[in-house]
C-alpha positions in Angstrom: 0.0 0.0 0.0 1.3 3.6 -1.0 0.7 6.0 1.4 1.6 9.9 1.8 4.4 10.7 4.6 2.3 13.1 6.5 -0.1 12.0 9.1 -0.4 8.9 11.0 -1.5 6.9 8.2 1.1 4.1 8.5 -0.4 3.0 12.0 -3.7 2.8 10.7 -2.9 0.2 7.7 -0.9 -1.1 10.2 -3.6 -1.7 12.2 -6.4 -1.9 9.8 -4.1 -4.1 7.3 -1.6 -5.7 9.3 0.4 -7.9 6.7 0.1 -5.2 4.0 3.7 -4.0 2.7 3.5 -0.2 3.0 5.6 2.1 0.8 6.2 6.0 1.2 4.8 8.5 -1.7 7.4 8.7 -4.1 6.1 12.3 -4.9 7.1 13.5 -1.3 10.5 11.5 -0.8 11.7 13.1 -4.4 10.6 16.8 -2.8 12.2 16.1 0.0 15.4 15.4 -0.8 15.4 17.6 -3.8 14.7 20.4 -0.6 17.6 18.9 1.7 19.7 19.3 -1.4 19.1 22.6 -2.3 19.4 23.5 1.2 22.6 22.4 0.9 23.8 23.7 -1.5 22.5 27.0 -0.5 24.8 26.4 2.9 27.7 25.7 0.6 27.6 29.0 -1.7 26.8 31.4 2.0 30.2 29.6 3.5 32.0 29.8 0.1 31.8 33.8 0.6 34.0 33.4 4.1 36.6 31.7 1.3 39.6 32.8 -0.5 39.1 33.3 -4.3 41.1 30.2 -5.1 38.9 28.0 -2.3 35.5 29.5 -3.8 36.3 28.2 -8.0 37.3 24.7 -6.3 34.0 24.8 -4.0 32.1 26.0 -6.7 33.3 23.7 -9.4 32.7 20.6 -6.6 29.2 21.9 -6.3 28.2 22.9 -9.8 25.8 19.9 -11.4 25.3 18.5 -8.4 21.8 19.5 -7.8 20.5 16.8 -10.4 23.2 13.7 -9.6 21.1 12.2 -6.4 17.9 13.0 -8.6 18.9 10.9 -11.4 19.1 8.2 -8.9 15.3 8.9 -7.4 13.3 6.8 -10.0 15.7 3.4 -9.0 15.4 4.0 -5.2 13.3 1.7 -3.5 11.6 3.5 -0.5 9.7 0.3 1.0 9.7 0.3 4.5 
């Protein structure tokens, strides 16, 4: 059974279905990370400005393209709990 992340629905199919395999929304999990992520990289550019201009190119090049290279993974990942 699919269900969304928010709310209490796992314990009720847990309780209403008790041997039914439950998996997460994959809608939500891909916003969620895809928010954690830019987050992240948000963090990463405010603390790059606190660099040296050398140190900000090399954080910046480690950073650039890597909003999409956990995405690309997304449609694999098997979020079955």
């Amino acid at each position: 059974m699919s269900i969304d992340m928010t709310g209490n629905y796992k314990l009720l199919v847990k309780k209403l279905c008790p041997n039914a395999e439950v998996t997460i929304d994959r809608f939500h999990v891909t916003k969620m990370v895809h928010e954690e992520l830019n987050q992240a990289r948000i963090d990463q550019k405010k603390t790059a400005k606190t660099l040296q201009v050398k140190e900000i190119a090399k954080l910046f090049r480690s950073i650039k393209g890597s909003k999409y290279t956990l995405e690309k993974c997304l449609p694999r990942a098997n979020f079955t709990n």
